[in-house]
PAKOL-750791 format. One record per atom (N, C-alpha, C, O, CB): residue number from 1; residue in three letters; atom name; x, y, z. Coordinates in nm, 4 decimals. Atoms other than C-alpha are relative to their C-alpha. Last residue first. Glycine has a CB too. Layout:
(NUM,'Ala','CA',(X,Y,Z));
...
This chain:
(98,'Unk','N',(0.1149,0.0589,0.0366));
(98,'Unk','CA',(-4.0117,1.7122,-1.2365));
(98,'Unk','C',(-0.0479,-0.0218,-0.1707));
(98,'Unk','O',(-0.1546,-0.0766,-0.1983));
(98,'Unk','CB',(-0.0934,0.0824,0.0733));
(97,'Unk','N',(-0.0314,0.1074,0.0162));
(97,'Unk','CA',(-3.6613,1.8075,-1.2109));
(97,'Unk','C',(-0.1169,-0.0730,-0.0184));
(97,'Unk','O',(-0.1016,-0.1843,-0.0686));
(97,'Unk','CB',(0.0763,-0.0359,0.0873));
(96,'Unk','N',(0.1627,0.0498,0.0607));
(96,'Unk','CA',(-3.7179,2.1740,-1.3565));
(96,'Unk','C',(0.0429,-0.1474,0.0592));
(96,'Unk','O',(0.1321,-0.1818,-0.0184));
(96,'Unk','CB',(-0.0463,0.0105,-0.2187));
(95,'Unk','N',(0.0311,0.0111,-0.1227));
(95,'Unk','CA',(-3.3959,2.3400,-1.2035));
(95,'Unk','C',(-0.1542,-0.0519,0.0268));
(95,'Unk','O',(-0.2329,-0.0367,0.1203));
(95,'Unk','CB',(0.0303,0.1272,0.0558));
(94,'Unk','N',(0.0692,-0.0855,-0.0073));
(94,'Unk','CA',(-3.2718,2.4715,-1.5173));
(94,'Unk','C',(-0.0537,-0.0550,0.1694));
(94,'Unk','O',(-0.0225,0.0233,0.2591));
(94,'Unk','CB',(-0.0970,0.0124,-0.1364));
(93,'Unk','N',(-0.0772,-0.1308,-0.0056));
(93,'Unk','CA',(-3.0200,2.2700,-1.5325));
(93,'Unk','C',(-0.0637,0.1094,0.0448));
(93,'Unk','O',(-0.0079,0.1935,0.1153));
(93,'Unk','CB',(0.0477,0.0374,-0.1187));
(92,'Unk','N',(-0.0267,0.0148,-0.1049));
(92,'Unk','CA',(-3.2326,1.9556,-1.4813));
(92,'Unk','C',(0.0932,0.1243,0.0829));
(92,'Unk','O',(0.1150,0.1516,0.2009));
(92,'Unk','CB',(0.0479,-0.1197,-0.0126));
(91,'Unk','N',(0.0987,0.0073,-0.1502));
(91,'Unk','CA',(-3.4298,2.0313,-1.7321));
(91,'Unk','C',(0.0380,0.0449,0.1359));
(91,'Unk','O',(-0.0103,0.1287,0.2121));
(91,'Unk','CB',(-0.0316,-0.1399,0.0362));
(90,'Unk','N',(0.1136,-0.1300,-0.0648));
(90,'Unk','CA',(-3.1718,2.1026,-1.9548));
(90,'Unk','C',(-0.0572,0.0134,0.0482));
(90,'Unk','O',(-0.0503,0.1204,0.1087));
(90,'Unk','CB',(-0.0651,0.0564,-0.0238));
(89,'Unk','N',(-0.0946,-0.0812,-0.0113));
(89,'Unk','CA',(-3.0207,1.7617,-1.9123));
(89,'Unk','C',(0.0017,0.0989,0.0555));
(89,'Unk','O',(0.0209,0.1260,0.1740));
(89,'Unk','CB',(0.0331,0.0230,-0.0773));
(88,'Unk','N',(0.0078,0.0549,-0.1617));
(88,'Unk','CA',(-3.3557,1.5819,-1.9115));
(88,'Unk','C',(0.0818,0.1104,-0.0091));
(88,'Unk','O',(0.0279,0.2209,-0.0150));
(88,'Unk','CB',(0.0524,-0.1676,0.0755));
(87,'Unk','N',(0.0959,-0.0630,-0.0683));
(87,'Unk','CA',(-3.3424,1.7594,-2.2746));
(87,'Unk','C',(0.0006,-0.0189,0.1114));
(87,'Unk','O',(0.0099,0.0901,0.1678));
(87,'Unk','CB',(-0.1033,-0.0165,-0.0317));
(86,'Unk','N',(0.0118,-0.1206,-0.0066));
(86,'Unk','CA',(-3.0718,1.6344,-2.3774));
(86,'Unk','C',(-0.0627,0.0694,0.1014));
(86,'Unk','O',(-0.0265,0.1173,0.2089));
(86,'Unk','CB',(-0.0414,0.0265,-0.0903));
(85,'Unk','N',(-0.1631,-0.0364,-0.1584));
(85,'Unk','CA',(-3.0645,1.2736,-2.2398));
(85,'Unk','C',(0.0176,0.1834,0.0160));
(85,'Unk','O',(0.0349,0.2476,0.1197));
(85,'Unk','CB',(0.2490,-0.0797,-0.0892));
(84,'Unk','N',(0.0266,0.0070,-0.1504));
(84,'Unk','CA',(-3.3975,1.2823,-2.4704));
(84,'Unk','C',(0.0288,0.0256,0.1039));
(84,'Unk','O',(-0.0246,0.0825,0.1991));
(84,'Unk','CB',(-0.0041,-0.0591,0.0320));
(83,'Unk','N',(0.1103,-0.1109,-0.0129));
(83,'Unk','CA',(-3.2694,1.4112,-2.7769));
(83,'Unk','C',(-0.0513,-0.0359,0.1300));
(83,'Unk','O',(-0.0316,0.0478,0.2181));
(83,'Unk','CB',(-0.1215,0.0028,-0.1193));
(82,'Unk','N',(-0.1056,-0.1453,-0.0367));
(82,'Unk','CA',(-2.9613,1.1730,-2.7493));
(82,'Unk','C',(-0.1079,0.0677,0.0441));
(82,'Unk','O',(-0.1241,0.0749,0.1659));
(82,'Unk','CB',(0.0954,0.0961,-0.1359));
(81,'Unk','N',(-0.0612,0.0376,-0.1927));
(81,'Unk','CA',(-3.2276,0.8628,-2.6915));
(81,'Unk','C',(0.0619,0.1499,0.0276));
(81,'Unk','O',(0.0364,0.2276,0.1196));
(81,'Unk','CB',(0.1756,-0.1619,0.0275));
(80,'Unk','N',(0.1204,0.0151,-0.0982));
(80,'Unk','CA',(-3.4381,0.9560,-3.0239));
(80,'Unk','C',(0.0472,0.0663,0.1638));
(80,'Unk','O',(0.0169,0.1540,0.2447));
(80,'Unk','CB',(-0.0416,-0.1863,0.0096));
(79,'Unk','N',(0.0402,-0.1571,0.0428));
(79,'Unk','CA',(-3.1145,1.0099,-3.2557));
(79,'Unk','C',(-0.1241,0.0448,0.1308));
(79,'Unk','O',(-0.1204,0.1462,0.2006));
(79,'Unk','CB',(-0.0866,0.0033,-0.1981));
(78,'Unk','N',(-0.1178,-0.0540,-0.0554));
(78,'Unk','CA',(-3.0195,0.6761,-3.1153));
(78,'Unk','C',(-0.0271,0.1489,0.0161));
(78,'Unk','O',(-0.0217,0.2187,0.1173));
(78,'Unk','CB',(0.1247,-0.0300,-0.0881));
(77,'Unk','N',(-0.0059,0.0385,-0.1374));
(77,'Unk','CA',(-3.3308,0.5375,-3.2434));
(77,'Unk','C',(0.0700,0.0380,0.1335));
(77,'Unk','O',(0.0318,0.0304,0.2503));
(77,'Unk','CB',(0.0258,-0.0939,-0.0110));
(76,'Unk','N',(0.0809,-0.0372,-0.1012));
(76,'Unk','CA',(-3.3695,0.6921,-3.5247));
(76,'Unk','C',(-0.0300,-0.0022,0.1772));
(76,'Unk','O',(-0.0786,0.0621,0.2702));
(76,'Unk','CB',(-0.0694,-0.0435,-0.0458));
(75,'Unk','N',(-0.1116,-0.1690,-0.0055));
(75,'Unk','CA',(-3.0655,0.6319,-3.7121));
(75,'Unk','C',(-0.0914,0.0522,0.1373));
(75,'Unk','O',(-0.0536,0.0994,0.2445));
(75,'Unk','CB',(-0.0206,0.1599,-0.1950));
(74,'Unk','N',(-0.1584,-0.0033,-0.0432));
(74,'Unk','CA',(-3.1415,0.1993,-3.6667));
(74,'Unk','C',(0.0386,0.1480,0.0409));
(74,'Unk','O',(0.1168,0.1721,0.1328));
(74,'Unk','CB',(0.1056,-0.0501,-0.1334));
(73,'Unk','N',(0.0110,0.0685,-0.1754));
(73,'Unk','CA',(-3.5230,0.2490,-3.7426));
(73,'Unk','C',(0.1275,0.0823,0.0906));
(73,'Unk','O',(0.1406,0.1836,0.1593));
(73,'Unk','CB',(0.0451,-0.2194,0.0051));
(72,'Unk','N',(0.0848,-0.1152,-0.0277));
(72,'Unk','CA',(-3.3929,0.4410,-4.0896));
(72,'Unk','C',(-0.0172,-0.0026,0.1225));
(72,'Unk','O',(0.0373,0.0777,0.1983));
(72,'Unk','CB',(-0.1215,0.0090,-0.0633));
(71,'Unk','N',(-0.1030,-0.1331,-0.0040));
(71,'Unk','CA',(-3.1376,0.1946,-4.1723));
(71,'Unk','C',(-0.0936,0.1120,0.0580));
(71,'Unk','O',(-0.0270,0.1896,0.1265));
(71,'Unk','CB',(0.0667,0.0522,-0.1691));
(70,'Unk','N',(-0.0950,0.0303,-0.1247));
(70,'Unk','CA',(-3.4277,-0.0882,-4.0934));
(70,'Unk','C',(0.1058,0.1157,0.0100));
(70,'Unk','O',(0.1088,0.1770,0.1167));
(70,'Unk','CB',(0.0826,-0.1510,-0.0171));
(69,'Unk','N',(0.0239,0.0671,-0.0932));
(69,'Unk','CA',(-3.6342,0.0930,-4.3434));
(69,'Unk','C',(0.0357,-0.0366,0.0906));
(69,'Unk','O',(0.0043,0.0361,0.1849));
(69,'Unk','CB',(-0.0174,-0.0503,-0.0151));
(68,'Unk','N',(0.1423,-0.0887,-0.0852));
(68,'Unk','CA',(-3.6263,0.3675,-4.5789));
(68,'Unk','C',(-0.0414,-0.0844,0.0800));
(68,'Unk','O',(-0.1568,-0.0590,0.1148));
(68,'Unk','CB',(-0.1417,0.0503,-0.0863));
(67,'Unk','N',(-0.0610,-0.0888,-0.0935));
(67,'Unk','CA',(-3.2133,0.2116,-4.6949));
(67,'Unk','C',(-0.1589,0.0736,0.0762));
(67,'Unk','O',(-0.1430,0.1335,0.1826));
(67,'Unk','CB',(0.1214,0.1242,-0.0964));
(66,'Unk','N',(0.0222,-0.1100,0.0283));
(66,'Unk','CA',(-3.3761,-0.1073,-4.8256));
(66,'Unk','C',(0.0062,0.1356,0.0778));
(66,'Unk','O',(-0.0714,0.1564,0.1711));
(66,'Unk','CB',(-0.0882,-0.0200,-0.0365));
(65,'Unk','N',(0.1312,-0.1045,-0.1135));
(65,'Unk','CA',(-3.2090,-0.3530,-4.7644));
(65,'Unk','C',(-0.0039,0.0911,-0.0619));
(65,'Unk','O',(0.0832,0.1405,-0.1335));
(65,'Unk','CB',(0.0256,0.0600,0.1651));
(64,'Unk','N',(-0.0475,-0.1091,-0.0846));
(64,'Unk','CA',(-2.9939,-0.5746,-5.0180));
(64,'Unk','C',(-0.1235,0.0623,0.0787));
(64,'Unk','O',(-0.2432,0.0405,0.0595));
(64,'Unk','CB',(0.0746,0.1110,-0.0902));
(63,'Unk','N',(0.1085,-0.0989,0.0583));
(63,'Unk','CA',(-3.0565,-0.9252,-5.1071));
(63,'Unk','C',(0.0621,0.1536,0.1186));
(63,'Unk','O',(0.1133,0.1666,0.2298));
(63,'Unk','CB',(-0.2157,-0.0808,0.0357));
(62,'Unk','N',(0.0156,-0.1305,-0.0815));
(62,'Unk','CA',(-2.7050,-1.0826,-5.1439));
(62,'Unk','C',(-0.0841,0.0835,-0.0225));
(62,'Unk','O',(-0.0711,0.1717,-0.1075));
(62,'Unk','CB',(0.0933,0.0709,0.0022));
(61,'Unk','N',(0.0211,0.0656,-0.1446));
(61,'Unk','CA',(-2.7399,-1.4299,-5.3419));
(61,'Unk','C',(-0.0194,0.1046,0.1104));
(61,'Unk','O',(-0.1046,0.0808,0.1960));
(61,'Unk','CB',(0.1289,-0.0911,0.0428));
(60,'Unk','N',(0.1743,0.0989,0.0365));
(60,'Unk','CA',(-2.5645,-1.3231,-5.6424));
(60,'Unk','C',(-0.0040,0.0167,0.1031));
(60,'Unk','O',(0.0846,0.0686,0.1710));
(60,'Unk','CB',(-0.0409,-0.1708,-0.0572));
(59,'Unk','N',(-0.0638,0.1159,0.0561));
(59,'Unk','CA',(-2.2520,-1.0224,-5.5369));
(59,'Unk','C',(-0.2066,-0.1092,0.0110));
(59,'Unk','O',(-0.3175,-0.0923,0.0617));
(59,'Unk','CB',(0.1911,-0.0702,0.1422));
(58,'Unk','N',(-0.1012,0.1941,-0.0827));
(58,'Unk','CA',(-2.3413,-0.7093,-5.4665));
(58,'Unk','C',(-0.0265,-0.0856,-0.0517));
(58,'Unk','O',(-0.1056,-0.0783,-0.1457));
(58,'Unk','CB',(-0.0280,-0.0817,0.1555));
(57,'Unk','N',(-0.0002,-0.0567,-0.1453));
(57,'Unk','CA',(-2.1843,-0.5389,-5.6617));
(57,'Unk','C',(-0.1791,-0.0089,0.0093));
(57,'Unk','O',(-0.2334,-0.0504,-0.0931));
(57,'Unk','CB',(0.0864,0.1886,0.0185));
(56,'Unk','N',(0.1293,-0.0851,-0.0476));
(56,'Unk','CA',(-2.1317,-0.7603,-5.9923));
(56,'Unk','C',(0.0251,0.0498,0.1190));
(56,'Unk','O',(0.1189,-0.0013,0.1803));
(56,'Unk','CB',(-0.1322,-0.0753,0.0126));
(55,'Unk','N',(-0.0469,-0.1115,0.0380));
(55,'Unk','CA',(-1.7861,-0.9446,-6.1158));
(55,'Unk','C',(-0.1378,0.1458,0.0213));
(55,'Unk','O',(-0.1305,0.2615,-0.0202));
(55,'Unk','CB',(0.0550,-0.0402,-0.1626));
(54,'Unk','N',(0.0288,-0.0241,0.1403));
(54,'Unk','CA',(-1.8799,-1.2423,-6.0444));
(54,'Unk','C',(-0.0077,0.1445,-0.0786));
(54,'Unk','O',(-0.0755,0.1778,-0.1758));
(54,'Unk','CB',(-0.1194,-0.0575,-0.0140));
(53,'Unk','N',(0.1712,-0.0434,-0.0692));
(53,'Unk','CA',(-1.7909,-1.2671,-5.6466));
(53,'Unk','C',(-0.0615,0.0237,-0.1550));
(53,'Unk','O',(-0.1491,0.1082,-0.1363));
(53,'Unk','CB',(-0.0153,0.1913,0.1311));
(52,'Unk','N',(0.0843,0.0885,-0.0834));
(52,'Unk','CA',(-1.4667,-1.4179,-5.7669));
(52,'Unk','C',(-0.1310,0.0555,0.0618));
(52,'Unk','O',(-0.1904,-0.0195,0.1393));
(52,'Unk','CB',(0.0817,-0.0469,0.1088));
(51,'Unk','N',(0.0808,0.1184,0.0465));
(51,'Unk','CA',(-1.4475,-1.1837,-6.0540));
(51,'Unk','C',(-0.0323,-0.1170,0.0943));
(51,'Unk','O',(-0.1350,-0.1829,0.0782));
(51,'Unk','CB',(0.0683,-0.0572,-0.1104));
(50,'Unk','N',(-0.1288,0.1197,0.0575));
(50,'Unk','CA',(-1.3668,-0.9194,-5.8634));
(50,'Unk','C',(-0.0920,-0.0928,-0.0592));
(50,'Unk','O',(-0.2114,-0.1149,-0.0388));
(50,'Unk','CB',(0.1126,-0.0931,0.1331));
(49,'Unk','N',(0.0170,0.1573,-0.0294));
(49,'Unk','CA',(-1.5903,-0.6096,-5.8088));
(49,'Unk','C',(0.0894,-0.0863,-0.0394));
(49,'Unk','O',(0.1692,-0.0504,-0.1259));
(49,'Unk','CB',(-0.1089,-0.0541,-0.0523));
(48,'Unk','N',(-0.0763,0.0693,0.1056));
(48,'Unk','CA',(-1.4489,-0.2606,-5.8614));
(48,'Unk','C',(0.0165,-0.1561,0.0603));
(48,'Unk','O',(0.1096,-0.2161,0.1140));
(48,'Unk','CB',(0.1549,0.0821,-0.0299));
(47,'Unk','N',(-0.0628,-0.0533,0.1255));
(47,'Unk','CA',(-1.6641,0.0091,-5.7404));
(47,'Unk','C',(0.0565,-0.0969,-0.0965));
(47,'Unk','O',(0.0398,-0.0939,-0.2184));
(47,'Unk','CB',(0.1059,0.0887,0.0338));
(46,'Unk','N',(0.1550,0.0018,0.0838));
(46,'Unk','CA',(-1.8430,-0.1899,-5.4766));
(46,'Unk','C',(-0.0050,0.0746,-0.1369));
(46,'Unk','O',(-0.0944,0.0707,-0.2214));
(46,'Unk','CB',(-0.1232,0.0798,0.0938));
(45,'Unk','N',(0.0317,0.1184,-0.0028));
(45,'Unk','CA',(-1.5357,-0.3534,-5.2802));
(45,'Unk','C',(-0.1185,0.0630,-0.1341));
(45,'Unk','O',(-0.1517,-0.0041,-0.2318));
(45,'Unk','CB',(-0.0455,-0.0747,0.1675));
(44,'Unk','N',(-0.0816,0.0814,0.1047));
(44,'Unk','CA',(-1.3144,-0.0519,-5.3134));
(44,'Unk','C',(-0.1133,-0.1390,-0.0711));
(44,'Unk','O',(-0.1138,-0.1783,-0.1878));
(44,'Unk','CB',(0.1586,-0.0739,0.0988));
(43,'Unk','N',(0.0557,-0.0524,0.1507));
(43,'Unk','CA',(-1.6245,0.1224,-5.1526));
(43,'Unk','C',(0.1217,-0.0319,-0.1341));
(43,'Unk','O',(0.1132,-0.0077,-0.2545));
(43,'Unk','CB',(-0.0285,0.1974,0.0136));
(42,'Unk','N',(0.1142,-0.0210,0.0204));
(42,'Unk','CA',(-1.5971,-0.0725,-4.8805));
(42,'Unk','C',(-0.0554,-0.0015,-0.1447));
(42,'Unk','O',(-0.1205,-0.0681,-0.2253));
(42,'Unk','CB',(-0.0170,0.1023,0.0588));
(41,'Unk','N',(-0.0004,0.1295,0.0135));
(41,'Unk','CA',(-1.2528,-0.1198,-4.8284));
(41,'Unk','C',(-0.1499,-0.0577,-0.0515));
(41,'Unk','O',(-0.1696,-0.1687,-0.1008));
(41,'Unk','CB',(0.0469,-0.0543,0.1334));
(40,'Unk','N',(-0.1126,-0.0007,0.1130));
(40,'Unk','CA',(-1.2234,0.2418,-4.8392));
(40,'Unk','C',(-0.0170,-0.1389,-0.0179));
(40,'Unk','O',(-0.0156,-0.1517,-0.1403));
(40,'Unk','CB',(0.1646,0.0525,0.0366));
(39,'Unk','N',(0.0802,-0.1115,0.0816));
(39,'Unk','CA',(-1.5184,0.3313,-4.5679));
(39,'Unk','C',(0.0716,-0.0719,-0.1583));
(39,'Unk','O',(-0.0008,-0.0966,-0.2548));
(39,'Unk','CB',(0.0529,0.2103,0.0521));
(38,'Unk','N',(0.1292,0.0222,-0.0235));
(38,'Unk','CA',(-1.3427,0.0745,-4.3275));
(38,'Unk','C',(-0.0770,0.0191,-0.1453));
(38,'Unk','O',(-0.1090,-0.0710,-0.2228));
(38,'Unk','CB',(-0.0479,0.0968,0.1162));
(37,'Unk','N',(-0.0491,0.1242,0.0444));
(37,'Unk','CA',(-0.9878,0.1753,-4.3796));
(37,'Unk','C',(-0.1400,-0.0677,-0.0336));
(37,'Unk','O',(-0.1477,-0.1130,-0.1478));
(37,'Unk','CB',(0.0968,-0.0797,0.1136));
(36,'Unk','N',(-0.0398,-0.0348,0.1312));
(36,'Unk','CA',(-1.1420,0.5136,-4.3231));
(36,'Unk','C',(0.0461,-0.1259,-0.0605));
(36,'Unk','O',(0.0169,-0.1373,-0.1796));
(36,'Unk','CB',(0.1063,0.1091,-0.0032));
(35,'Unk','N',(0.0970,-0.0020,0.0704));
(35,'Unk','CA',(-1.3068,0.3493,-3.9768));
(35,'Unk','C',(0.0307,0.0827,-0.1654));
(35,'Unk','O',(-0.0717,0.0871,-0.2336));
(35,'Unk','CB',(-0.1036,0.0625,0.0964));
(34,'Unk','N',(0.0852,0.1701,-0.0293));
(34,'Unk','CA',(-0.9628,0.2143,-3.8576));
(34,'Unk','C',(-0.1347,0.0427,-0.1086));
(34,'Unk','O',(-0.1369,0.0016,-0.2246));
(34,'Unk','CB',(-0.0757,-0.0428,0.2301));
(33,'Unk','N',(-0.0660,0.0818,0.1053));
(33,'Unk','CA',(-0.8122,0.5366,-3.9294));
(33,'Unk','C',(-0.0559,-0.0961,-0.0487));
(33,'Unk','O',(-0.0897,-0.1194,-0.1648));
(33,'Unk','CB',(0.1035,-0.0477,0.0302));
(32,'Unk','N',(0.0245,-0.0778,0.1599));
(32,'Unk','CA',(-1.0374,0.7481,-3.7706));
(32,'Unk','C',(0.0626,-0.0912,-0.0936));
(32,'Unk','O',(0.0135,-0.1207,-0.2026));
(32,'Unk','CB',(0.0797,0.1652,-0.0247));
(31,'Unk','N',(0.1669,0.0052,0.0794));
(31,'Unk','CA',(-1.0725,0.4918,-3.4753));
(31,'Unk','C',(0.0143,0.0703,-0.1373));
(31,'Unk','O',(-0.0205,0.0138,-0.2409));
(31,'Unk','CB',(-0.1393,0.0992,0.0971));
(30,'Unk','N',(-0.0060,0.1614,0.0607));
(30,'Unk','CA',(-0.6354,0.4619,-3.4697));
(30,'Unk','C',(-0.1622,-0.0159,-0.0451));
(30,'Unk','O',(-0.1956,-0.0607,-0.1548));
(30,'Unk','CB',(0.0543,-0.1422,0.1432));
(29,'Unk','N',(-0.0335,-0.0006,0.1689));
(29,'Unk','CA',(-0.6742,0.8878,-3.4400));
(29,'Unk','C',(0.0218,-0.1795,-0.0454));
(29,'Unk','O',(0.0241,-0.2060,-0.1656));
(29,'Unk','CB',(0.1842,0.1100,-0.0364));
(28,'Unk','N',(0.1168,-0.0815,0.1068));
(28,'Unk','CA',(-0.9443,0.8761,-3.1609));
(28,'Unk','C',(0.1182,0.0304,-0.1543));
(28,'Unk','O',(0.0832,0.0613,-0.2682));
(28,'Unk','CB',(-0.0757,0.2085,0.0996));
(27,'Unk','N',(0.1237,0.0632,-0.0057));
(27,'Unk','CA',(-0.6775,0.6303,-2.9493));
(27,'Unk','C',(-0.1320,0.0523,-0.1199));
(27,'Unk','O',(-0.1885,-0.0220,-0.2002));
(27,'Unk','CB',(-0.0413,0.0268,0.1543));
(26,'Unk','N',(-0.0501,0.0848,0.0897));
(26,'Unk','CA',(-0.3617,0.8081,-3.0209));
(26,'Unk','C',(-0.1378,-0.0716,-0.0254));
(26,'Unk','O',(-0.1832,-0.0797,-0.1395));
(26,'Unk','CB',(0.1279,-0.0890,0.0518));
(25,'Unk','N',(-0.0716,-0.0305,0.1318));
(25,'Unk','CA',(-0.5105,1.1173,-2.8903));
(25,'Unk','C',(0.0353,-0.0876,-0.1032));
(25,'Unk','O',(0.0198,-0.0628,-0.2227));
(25,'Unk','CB',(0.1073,0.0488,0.0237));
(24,'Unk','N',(0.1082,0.0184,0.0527));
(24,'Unk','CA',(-0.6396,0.9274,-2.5824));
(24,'Unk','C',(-0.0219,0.0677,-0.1249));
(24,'Unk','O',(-0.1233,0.0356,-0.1868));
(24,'Unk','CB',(-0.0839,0.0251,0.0826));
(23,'Unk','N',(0.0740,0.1175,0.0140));
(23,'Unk','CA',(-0.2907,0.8337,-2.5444));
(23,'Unk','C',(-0.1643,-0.0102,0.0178));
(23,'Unk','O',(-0.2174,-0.1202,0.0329));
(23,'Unk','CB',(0.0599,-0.0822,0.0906));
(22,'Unk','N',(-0.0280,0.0115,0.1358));
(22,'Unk','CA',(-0.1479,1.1612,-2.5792));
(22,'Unk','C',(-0.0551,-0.1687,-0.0406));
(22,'Unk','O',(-0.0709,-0.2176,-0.1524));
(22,'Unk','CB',(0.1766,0.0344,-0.0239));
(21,'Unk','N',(0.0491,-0.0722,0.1778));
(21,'Unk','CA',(-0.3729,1.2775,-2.3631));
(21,'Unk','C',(0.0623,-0.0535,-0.0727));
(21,'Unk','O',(-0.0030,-0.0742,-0.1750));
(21,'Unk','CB',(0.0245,0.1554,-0.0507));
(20,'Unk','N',(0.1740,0.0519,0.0611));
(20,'Unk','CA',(-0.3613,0.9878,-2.0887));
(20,'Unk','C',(0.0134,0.1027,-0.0592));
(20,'Unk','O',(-0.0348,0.0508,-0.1599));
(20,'Unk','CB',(-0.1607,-0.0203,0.0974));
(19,'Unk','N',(0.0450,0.1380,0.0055));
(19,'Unk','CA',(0.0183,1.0452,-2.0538));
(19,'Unk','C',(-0.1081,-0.0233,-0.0676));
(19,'Unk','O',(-0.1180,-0.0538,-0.1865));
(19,'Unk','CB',(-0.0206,-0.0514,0.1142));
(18,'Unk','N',(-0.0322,0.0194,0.1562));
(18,'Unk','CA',(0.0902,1.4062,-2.0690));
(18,'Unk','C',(-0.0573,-0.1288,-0.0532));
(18,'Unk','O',(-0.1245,-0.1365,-0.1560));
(18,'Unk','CB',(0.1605,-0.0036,-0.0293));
(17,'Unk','N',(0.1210,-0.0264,0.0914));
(17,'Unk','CA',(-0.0940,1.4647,-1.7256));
(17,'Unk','C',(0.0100,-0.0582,-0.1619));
(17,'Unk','O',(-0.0792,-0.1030,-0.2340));
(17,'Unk','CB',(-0.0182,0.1660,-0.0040));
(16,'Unk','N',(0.1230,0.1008,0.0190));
(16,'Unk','CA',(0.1995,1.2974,-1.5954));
(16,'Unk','C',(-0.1186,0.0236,-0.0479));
(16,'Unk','O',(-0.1785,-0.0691,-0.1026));
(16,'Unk','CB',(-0.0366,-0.0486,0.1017));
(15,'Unk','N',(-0.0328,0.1054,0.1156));
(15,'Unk','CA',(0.4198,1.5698,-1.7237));
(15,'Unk','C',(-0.0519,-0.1220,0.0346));
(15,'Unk','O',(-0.0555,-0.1988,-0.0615));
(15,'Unk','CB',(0.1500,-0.0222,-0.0292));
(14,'Unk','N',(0.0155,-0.0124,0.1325));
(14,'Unk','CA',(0.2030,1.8499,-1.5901));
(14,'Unk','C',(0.0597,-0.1065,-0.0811));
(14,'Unk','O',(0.0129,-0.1376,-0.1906));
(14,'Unk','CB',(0.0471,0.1179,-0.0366));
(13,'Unk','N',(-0.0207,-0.1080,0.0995));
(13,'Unk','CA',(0.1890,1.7307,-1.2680));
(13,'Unk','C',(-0.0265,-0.0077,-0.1283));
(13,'Unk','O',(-0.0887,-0.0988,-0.1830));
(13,'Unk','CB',(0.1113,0.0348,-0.0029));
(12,'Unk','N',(-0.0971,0.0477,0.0704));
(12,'Unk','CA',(-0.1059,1.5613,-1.1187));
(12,'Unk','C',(0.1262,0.0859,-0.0078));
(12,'Unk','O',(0.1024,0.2013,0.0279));
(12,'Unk','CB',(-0.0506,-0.0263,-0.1194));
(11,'Unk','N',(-0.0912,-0.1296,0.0876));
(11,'Unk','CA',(-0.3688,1.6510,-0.9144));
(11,'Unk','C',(0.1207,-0.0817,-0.0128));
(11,'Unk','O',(0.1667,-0.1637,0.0666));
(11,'Unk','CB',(0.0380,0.1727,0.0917));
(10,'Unk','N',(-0.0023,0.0764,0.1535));
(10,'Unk','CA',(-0.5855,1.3309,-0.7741));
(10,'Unk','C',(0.0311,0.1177,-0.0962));
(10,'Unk','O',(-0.0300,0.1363,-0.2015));
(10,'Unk','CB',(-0.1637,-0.0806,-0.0506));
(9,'Unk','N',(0.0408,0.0900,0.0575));
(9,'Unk','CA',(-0.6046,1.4267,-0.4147));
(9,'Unk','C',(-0.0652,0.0242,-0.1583));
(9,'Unk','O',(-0.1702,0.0747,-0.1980));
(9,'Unk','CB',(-0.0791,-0.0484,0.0928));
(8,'Unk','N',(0.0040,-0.0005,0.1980));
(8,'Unk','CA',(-0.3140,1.6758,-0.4033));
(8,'Unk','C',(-0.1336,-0.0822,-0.0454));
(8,'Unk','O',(-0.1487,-0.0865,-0.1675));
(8,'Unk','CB',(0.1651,-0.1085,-0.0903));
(7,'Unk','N',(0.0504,-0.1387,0.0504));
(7,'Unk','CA',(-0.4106,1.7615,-0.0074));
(7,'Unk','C',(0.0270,-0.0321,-0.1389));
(7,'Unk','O',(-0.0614,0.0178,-0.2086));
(7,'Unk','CB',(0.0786,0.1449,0.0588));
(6,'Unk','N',(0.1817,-0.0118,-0.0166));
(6,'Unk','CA',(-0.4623,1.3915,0.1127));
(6,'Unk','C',(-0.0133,0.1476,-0.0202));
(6,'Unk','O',(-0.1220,0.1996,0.0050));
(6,'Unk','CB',(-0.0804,-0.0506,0.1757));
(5,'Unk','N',(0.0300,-0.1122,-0.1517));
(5,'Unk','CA',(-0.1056,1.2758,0.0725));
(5,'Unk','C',(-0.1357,0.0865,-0.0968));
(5,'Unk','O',(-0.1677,0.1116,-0.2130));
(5,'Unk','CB',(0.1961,0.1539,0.0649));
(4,'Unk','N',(0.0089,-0.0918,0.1053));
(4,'Unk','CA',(-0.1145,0.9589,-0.1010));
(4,'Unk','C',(-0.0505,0.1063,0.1250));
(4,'Unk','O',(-0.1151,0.1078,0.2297));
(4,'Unk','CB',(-0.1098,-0.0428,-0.1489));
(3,'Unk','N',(0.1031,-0.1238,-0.0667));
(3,'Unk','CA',(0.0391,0.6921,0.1052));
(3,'Unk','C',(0.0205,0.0758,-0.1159));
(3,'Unk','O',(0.1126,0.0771,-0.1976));
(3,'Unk','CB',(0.0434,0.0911,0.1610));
(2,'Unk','N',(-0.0798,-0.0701,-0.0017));
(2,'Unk','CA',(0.1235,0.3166,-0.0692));
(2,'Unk','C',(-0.0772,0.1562,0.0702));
(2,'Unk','O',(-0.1990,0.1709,0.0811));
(2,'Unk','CB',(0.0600,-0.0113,-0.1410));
(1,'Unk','N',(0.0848,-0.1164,0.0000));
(1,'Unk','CA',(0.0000,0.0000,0.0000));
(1,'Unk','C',(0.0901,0.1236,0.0000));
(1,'Unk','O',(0.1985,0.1193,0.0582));
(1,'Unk','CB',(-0.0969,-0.0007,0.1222));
């Protein structure tokens, strides 16, 4: 066990602070990446089919959705919740908790 003296509790210096930023820095630039690799692999796939999948996008056998439906649900839903958390939010800011 170690003592932590009970006036810094949980102040840092400045060069331990460095730490978790540049590593939640690294973190939101490997997602960007990750999801561009994503995006690109994607639309490699649907631009320029291979002949093993027969040279079509998409390939036989793959019925596609229709984007005014489940995609729609799916945006909504989330979109729904935020707007909600919002608002409570403000509510609560305001001093409305009822």
């Amino acid at each position: 066990m170690f003592y932590v003296n009970p006036r810094w509790k949980g102040h840092h210096t400045k060069v331990i602070q460095l730490g978790p930023r540049y590593g939640f820095i690294l973190f939101i630039v490997s997602e960007v990446m990750f999801l561009f690799a994503l995006f690109r692999a994607s639309s490699h796939s649907s631009l320029a089919p291979t002949v093993e999948i027969g040279g079509i996008w998409p390939p036989k056998g793959i019925a596609v959705l229709d984007p005014r439906e489940i995609p729609v649900l799916n945006t909504l839903i989330p979109l729904s919740s935020g707007a909600a958390v919002t608002w409570a939010h403000h509510a609560i800011l305001a001093g409305k908790e009822k």
